[in-house]
C-alpha positions in Angstrom: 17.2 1.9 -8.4 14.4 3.6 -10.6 12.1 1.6 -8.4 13.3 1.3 -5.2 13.0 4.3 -2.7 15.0 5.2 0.7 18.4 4.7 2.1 18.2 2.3 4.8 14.4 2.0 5.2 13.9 0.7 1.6 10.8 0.0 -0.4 11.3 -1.2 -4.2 7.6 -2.0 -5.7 6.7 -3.7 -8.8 3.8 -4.4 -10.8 1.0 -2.7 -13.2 -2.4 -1.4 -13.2 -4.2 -4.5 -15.2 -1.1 -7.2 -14.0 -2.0 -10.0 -11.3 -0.6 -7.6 -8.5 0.8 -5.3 -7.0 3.5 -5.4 -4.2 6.8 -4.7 -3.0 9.7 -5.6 -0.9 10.7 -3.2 2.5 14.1 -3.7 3.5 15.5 -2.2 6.7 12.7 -2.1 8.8 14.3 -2.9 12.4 13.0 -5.7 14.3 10.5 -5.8 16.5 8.0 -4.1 15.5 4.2 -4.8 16.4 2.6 -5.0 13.3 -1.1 -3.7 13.6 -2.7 -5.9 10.1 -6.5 -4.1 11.2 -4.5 -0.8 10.6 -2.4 -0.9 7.7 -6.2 -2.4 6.5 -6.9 0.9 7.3 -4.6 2.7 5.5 -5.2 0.8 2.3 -9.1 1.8 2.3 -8.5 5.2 2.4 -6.7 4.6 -0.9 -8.7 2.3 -2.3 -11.0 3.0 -5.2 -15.0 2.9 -4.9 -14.6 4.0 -1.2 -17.1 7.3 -2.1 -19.6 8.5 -4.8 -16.9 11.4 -6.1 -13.5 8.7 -6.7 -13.3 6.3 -9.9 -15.9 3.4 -9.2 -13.1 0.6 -9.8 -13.8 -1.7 -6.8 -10.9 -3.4 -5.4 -10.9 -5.5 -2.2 -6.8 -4.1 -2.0 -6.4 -6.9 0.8 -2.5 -7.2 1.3 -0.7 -10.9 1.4 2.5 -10.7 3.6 4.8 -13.3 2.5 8.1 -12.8 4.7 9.7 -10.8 6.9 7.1 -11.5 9.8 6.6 -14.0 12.5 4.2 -13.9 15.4 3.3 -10.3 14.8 6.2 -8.6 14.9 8.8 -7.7 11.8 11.6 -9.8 12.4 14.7 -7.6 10.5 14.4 -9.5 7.1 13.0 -8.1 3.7 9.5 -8.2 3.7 7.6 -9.0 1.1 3.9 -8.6 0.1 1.3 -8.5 -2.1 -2.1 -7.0 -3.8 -4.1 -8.7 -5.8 -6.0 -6.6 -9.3 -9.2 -8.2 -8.5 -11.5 -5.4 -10.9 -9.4 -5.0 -14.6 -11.3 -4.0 -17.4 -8.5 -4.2 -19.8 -11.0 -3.4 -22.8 -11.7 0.0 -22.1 -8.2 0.9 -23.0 -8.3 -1.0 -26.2 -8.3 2.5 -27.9 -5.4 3.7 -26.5 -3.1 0.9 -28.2 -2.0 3.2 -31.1 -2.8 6.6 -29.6 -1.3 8.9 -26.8 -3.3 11.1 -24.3 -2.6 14.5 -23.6 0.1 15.1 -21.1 0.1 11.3 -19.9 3.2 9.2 -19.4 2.5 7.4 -22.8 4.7 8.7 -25.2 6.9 9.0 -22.8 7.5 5.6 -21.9 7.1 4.4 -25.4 9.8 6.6 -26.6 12.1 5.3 -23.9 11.5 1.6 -24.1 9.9 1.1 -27.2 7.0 -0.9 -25.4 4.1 0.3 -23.2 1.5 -1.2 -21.0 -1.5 0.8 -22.7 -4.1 -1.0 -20.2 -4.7 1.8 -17.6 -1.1 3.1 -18.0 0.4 0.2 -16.5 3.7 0.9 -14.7 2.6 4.5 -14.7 -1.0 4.2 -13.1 -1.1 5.4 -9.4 -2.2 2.0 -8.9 1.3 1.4 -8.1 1.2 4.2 -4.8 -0.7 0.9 -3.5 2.8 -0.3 -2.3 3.6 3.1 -1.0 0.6 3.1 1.3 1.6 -0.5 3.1 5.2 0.3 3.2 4.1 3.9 4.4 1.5 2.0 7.4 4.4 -0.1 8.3 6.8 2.6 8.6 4.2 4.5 10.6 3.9 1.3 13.3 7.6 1.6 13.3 7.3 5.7 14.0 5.3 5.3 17.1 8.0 4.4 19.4 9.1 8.1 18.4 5.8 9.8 18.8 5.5 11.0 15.5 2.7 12.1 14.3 1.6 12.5 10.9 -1.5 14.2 9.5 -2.3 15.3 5.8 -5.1 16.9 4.1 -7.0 18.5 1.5 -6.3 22.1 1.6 -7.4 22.9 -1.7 -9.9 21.7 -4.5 -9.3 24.1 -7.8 -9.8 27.8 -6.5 -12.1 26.0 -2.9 -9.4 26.7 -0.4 -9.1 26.0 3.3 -8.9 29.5 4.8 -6.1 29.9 7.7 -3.7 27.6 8.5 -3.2 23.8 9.7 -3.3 25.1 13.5 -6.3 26.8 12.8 -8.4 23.1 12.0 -8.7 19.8 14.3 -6.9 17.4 11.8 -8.6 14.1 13.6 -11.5 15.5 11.8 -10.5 15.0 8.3 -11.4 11.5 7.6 -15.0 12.9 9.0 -15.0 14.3 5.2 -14.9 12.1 1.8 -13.0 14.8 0.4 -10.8 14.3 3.3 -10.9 18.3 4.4 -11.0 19.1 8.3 -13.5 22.1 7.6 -16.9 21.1 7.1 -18.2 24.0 5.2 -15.2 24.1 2.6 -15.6 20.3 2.7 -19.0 20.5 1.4 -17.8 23.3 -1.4 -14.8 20.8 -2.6 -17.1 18.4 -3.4 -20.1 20.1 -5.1 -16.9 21.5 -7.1 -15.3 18.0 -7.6 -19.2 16.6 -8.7 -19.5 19.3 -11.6 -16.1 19.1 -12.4 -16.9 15.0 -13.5 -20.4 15.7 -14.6 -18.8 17.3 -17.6 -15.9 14.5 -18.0 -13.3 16.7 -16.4 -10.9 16.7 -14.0 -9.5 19.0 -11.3 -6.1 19.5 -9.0 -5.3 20.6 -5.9 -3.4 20.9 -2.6 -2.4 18.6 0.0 -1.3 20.0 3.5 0.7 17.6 5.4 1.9 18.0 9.1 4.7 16.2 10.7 4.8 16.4 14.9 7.0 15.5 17.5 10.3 15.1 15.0 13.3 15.3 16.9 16.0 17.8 16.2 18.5 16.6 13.7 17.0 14.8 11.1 18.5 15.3 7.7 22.2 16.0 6.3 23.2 19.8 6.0 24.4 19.4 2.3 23.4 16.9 -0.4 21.0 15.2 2.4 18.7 17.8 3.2 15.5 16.6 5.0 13.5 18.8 3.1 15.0 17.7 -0.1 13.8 14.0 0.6 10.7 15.3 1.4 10.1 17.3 -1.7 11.6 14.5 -3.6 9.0 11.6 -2.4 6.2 13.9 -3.0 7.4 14.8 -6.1 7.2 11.3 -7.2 3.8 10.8 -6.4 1.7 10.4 -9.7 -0.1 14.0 -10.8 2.4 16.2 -8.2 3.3 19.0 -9.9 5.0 21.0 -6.9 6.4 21.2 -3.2 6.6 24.0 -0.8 7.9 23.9 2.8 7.1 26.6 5.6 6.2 29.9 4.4 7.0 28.5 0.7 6.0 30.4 -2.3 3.5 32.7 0.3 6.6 33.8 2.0 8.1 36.0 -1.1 6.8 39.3 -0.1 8.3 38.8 3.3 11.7 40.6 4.7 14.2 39.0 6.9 12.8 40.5 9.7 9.2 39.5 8.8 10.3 36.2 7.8 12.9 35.0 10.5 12.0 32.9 13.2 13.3 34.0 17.1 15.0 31.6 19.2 13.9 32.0 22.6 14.5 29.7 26.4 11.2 28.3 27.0 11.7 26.6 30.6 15.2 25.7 29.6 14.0 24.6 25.8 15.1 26.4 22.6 12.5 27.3 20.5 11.5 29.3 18.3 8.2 32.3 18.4 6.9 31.6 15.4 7.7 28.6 12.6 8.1 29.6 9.0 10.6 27.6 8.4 8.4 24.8 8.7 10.5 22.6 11.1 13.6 22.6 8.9 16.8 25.0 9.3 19.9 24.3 7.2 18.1 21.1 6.0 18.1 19.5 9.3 14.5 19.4 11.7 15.0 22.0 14.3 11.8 20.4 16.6 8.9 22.1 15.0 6.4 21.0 13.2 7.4 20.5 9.7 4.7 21.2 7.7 4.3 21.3 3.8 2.3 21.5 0.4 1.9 19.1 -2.2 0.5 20.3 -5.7 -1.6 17.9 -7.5 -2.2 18.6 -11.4 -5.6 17.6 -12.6 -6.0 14.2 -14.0 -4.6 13.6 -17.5 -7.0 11.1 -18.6 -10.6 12.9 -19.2 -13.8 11.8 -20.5 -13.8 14.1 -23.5 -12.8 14.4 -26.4 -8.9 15.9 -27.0 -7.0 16.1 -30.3 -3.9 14.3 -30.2 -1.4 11.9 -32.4 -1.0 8.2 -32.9 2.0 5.8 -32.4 3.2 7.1 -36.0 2.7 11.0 -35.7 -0.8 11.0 -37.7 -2.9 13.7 -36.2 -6.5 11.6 -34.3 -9.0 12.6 -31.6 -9.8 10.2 -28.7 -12.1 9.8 -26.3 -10.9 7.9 -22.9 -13.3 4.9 -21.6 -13.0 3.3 -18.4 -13.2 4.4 -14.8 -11.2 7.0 -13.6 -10.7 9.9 -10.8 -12.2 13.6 -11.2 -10.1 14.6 -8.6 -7.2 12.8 -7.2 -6.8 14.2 -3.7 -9.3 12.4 -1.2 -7.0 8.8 -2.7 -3.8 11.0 -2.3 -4.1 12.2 1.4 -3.0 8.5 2.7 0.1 8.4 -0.4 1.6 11.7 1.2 0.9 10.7 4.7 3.0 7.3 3.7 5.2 9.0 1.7 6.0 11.4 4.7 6.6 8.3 7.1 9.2 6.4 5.0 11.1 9.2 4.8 11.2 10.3 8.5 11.8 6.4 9.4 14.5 6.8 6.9 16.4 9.6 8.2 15.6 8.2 11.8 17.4 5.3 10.7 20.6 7.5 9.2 20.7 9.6 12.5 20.5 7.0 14.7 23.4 4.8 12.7 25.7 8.0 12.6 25.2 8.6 8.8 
């Protein structure tokens, strides 16, 4: 189960960074569902490498290959299966890493567990892999839109560059306007003069992702083990470089006292809702009909273009220089991950509320 994600919408992905592909298999997606090939295209070039000057220059075509599940257009209540080709490898610029371990990557790790690594580009542990993630996310999004959910994510925050206000303050259709993928256009510009120096000089840099859920109905999620905004956190969490999750008022909401920090129920036009929304759409683990909104914390990248002491395969202390082509900030790539990330889970507990679970 390591690989496979979800309850009842499933998606369990395979493959590597420098294998023949990368795909997956969905299972649970109900039947029926108009399946929109120009814009899960569209999903997948917002991830895909080479798309601007500041992202690693790997070019990949990332064309998906269905190969079951649907028939005239429409899913069809099977497993779907599909496909993405490695078109770009260049296996050899890893050839260093063989024996030796970068700093806070997943290589000793996963040679300490198995015994056996993929060294070229990290293999099972390259965000390569969120590939999958971003067509089972587009599909789950097609399958959303009956609902009228809406889901929106952004870059809030490029090292100490930060989006002032909040997510109401900002017209989110404006974010892919940006290559950073930031719906302000000054902070926009600051993110990436910050990102460019940042790789000039081989580094790397994190960040924050905002994402916004809209138009969730009420009573999504399970009040105990099943809390909504414990699957949340716990997708997001196992995106590649995420290094934290806050909901609502999160971490910011510490100074606050109950009676700064609670949000009033009031009848609007015989509605309940609430006067304010720092809970961020969850109550007791179950969506209350806000907007649940969230931040995702992205480390910087592990892998940088200078040089770092470190140990071989057999403890002796080395140095190493990465090669190859890689990310000086991860976030304009991650925006679509978290938006699909955010989709499979609310199709998910759709799903669970809907079948009584």
């Amino acid at each position: 189960m390591s690989n496979t994600f979800g309850n009842i919408y499933t998606l369990t992905s395979f493959g590597e960074s420098h294998g023949a592909a990368v795909g997956g298999v969905i299972d649970g997606c109900p039947a029926g569902v108009e399946i929109d090939m120009e814009f899960i295209q569209q999903e997948l070039n917002r991830r895909r490498p080479g798309q601007s000057n500041i992202v690693t220059p790997r070019k990949e075509p990332d064309e998906v290959e269905f190969l079951s599940g649907i028939f005239e257009g429409k899913t069809t209540g099977v497993p779907i299966g599909f496909i993405i080709r490695n078109t770009n490898q260049h296996s050899s610029d890893y050839d260093n890493l063989r024996e030796t371990f970068r700093p806070s990557h997943a290589d000793f790790t996963y040679q300490t567990k198995y015994g056996i690594r993929d060294h070229r580009g990290g293999g099972r542990s390259s965000a390569r892999e969120t590939i999958a993630r971003v067509v089972a996310g587009a599909v789950a999004k097609l399958a959303l839109r009956s609902s009228g959910i809406q889901i929106n994510a952004f870059t809030s925050q490029v090292g100490t560059v930060a989006l002032p206000g909040r997510y109401t303050d900002y017209d989110l259709s404006q974010t892919e306007e940006s290559i950073v993928r930031c719906p302000d256009p000054a902070t926009s510009d600051k993110m990436e003069e910050l990102i460019r120096e940042v790789r000039k000089n081989g580094d790397t840099i994190g960040g924050i992702i905002t994402c916004v859920a809209k138009n969730v109905p009420v009573g999504l999620g399970e009040p105990v083990f099943g809390k909504l905004h414990a699957a949340l956190g716990s997708a997001m969490l196992s995106i590649n470089a995420v290094k934290g999750f806050d909901y609502g008022s999160g971490f910011e909401g510490v100074p606050f006292r109950g009676s700064e920090s609670n949000d009033v129920f009031i009848n609007e036009n015989g509605k309940i809702t609430t006067t304010t929304n720092r809970s961020g759409g969850i109550q007791g683990g179950i969506s209350n009909g806000q907007d649940i909104y969230f931040r995702v914390v992205f480390k910087p990248v592990a892998t940088i273009l200078m040089e770092q002491n470190t140990v071989d395969v057999e403890g002796n202390e080395t140095t190493l220089k990465a090669r190859g082509r890689h990310d000086a900030c991860v976030l304009p790539r991650a925006v679509p991950i978290v938006e699909a990330m955010t989709a499979m889970t609310l199709l998910d507990y759709l799903l669970l509320a809907k079948t009584g679970r």
